[in-house]
N, C-alpha and C positions, 0 to 999 in steps of 0.2 A: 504494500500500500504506500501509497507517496506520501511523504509528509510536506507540509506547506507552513514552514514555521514563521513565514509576513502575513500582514492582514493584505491577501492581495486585492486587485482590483479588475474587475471584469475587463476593461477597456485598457490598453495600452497606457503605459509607465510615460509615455512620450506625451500624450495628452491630459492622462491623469496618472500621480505619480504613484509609484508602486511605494507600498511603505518598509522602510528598515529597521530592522533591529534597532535598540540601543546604541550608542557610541561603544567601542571595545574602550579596556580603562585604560588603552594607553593613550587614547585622546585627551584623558584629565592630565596628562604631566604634562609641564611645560613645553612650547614647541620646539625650544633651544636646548631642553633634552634629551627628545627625542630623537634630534636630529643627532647628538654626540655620542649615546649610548650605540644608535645603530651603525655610525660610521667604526665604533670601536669597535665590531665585530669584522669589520675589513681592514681591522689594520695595515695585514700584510698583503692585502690585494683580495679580490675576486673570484681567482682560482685556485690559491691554497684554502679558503672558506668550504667554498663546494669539494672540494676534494674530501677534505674534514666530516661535511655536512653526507657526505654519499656512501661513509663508513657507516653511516645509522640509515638513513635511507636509498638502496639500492634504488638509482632510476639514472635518467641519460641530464646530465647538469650541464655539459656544453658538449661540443664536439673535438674528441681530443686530438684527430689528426688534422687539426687547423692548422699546424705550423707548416706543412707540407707546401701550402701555395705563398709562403713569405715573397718570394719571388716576382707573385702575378703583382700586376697594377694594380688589383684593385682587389678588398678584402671584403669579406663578409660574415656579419654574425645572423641568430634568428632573433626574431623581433616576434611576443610574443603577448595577449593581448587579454587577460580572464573577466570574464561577468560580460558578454556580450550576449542580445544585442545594445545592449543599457540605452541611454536617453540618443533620441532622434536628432535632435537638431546640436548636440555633440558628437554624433555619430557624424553626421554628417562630413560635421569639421574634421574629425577627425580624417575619415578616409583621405578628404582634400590636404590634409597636412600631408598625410602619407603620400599622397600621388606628386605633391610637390617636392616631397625628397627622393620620389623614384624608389620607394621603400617599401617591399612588403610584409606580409605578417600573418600568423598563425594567431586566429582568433579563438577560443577557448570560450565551447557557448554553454551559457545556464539555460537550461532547455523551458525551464517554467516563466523565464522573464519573458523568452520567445514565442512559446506560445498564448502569450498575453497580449504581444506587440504583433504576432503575425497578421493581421490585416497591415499591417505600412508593410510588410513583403522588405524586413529591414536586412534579415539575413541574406537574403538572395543577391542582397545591393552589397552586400560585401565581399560575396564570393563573384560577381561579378565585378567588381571590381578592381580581382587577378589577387584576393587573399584567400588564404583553407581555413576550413573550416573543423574544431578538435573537439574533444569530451570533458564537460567539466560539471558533470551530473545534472539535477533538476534543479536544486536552490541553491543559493550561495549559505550553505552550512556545512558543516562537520559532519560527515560518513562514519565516522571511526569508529563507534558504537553499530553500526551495521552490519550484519551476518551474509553470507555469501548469499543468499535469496531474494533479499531485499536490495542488496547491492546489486544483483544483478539486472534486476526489473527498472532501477535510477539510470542504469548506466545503459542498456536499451532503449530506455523511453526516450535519452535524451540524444544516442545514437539513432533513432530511428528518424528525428529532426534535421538531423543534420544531413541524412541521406537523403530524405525528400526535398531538401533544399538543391542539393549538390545534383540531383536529380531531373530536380525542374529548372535546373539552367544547365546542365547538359556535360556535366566535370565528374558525374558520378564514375563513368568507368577509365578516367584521366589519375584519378587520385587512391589510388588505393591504402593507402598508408593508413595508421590508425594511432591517433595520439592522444594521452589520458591522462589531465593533470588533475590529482585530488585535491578538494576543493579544501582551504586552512593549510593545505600540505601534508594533512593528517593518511595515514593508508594504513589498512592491516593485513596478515597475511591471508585471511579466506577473501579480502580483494585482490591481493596478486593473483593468485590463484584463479580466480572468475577473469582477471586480465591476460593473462599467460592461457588461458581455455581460446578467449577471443583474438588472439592478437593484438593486444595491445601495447604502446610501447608508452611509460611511463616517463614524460617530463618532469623537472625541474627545471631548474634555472641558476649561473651564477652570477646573474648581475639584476639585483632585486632592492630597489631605492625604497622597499616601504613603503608606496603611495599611498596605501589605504589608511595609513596611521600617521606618515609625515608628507601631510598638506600641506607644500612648499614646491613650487614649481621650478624656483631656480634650484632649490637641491636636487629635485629628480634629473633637472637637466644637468647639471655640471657631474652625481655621482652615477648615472647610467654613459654620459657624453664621456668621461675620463676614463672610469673600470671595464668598458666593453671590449672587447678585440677581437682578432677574428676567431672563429669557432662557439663566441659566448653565444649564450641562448638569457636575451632579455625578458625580465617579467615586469607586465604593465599593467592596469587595470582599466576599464571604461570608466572614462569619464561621466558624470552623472550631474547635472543640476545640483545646487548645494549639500554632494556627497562626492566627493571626491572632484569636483571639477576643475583643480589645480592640474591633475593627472593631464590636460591637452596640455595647457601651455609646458609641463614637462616635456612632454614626447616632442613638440616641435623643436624645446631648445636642447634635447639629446641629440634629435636629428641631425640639427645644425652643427653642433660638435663634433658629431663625428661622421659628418660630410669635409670636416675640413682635416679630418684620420683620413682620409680616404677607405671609412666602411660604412658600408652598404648592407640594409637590413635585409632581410626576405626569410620565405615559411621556412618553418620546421623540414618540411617535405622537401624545398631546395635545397636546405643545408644540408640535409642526410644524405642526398643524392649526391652531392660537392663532394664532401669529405670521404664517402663508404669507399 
């Protein structure tokens, strides 16, 4: 049975808002320390973190034969996107930032925010607009507490979304890959299990600014713009109407950072295909 832990709303979040949770309590501490507590977890960079962070959680955190094309011109990491398809007219912005830096991205959909908002047909505007689309269950909550049964019914229902999407614009048998980020980051072993049944290949990420907790747009852009490189696998989140809507003007001023690195964002699915 699905659980629906917002008070939802029949009509799309874009015209009526969908409602959240509480604030998490790392919003009550100051914003000046949240910004230093978390940068002191990257002391030594990005990817001794993840490395660290992949001894407790087995999943793919960047891609490690990036150094291989030191060589090329031109570098690339993945650009990667959770709680889509969130608010419409940030969506919007969003894609157009993206198209302006030639930038694409592995969007990471909550299948219940979608099909609340499927009449605006928001998903399909973004797989048409040359991004993939991945698994990041029904609600933006915590799994962990979930037995392979009910895990698996979430993680269909909101697979089954994202086929019909990829379907009705015509990428369904272009894309076959299957990428599965758990939602908090949280995952247990009867979900590997249900993912390793299906094919699924478990993301993280080592370049993760904390958008949802540090609402600061120049931090997102100066610690995603500096820590990325090639191989990293970026984690961002949609931007949302007074919930997170710091999150665009980060993403443009990462862009722009590291348009002047010469790298270049794009999916999950290109990166793997780059590197393997």
């Amino acid at each position: 049975m699905m659980v629906v832990p917002h008070n939802s709303t029949a009509s799309c979040g874009f015209t009526q808002r969908v409602q959240r949770p509480p604030p998490p309590r790392a919003l009550w501490l100051p914003l000046w320390l949240r910004r230093t507590l978390w940068s002191v977890l990257f002391v030594f960079g990005a990817r001794p973190s993840a490395r660290l962070a992949a001894l407790f959680v087995p999943a793919l955190w960047f891609f490690p034969d990036a150094n291989k094309g030191e060589e090329e011109e031109e570098h690339v990491c993945a650009l990667t996107i959770d709680d889509a398809p969130g608010d419409e007219p940030l969506l919007n912005e969003l894609l157009d930032t993206l198209d302006r830096y030639k930038a694409r991205a592995t969007f990471f959909v909550t299948s219940g925010m979608a099909a609340r908002c499927a009449e605006t047909d928001a998903l399909a505007r973004i797989v048409r607009r040359g991004h993939d689309l991945a698994n990041h269950l029904v609600e933006d909550m915590s799994y962990a507490a979930y037995g392979a049964k009910a895990f698996r019914a979430a993680l269909e229902e909101c697979q089954r979304v994202i086929d019909e999407v990829n379907e009705r614009v015509g990428v369904a048998a272009e894309r076959k890959e299957r990428f599965y980020r758990p939602p908090r980051g949280r995952i247990n072993k009867a979900h590997r299990r249900v993912l390793a049944e299906q094919g699924y290949c478990v993301v993280m990420g080592d370049v993760f600014p904390n958008d949802p907790h540090i609402l600061d747009a120049k931090y997102i852009a100066n610690f995603v713009g500096t820590k990325a490189r090639p191989g990293s696998i970026v984690i961002l989140h949609m931007p949302e109407r007074g919930f997170r809507d710091t999150s665009l003007r980060g993403v443009a001023g990462a862009l722009a950072r590291m348009s002047l690195r010469n790298l270049r964002c794009n999916t999950l699915a290109a990166c793997q295909a780059r590197h393997r």
